[in-house]
C-alpha positions as CSV (number, residue, x, y, z in Angstrom):
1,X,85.4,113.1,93.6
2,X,87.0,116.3,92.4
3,X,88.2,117.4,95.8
4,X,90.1,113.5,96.6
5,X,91.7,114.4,93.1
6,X,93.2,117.3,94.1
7,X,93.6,116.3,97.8
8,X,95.9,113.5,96.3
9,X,97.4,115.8,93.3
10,X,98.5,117.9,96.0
11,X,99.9,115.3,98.6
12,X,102.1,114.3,95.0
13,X,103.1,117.9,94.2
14,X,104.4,118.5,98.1
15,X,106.3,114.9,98.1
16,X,108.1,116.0,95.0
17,X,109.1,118.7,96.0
18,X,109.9,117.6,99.4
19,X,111.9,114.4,97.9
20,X,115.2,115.6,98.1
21,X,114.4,116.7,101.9
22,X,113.6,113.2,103.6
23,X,110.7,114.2,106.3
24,X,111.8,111.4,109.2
25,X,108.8,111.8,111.4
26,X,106.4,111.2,108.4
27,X,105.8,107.7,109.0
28,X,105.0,108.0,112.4
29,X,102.7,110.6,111.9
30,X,101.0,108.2,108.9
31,X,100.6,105.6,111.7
32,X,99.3,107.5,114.2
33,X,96.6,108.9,111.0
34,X,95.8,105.6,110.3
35,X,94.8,104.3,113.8
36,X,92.9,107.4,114.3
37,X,90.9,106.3,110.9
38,X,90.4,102.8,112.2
39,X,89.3,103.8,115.2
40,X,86.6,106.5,113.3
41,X,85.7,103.4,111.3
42,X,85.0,101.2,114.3
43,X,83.0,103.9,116.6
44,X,80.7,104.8,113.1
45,X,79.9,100.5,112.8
46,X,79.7,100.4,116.4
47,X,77.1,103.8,116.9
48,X,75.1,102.2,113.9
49,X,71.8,100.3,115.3
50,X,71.1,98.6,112.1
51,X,74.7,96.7,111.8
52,X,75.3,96.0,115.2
53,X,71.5,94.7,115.2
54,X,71.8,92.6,112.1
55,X,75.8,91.5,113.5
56,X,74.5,88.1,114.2
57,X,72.9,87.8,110.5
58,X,76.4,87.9,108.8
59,X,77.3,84.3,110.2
60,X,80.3,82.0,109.1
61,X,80.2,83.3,105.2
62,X,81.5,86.4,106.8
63,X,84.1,85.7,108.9
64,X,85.5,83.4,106.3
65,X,85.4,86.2,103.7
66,X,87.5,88.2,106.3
67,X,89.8,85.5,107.4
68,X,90.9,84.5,103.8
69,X,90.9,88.8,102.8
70,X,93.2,88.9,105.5
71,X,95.4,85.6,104.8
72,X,95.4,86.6,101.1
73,X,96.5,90.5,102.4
74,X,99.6,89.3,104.4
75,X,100.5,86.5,102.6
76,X,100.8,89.0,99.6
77,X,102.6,91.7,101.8
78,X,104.6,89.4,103.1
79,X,105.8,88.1,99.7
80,X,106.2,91.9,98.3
81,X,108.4,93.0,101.4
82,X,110.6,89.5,100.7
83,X,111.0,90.8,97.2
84,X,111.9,94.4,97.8
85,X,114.6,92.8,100.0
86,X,115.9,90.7,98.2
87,X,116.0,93.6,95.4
88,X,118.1,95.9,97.5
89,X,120.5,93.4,99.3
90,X,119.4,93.7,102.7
């Protein structure tokens, strides 16, 4: 727990300081970091015997869960992004 602390305290520190110096390449780099992590995700479910074994146990109550997660995740994205927008004039 300590080191995500200071892993995060230090990603703060380095934007501050770096505010003033807008880094354009960052958010591509974020993307390409966050497939890489989905795709870590899916090969440690996928390598896992025991989920992939039980996948047919998790049924309709699970695919519900993820459908409305994901509805709910959008729909609230969605309504943020419509916001910021309308807060900045664009």
């Amino acid at each position: 727990m300590l080191k995500i602390a200071a892993v995060l305290l230090s990603g703060i520190t380095f934007g501050a300081l770096l505010r003033k110096h807008p880094v354009n390449i960052l958010p591509k780099i974020i993307m390409v970091l966050v497939w890489v992590l989905l795709f870590s995700i899916g090969v440690e479910v996928g390598s896992d015997p025991k989920i992939i074994g039980h996948l047919h146990d998790l049924g309709l109550e699970a695919l519900v869960l993820t459908l409305a997660g994901l509805a709910g995740s959008m729909g609230t994205a969605f309504a943020l992004w419509k916001y910021a927008n309308r807060r900045t004039g664009r």
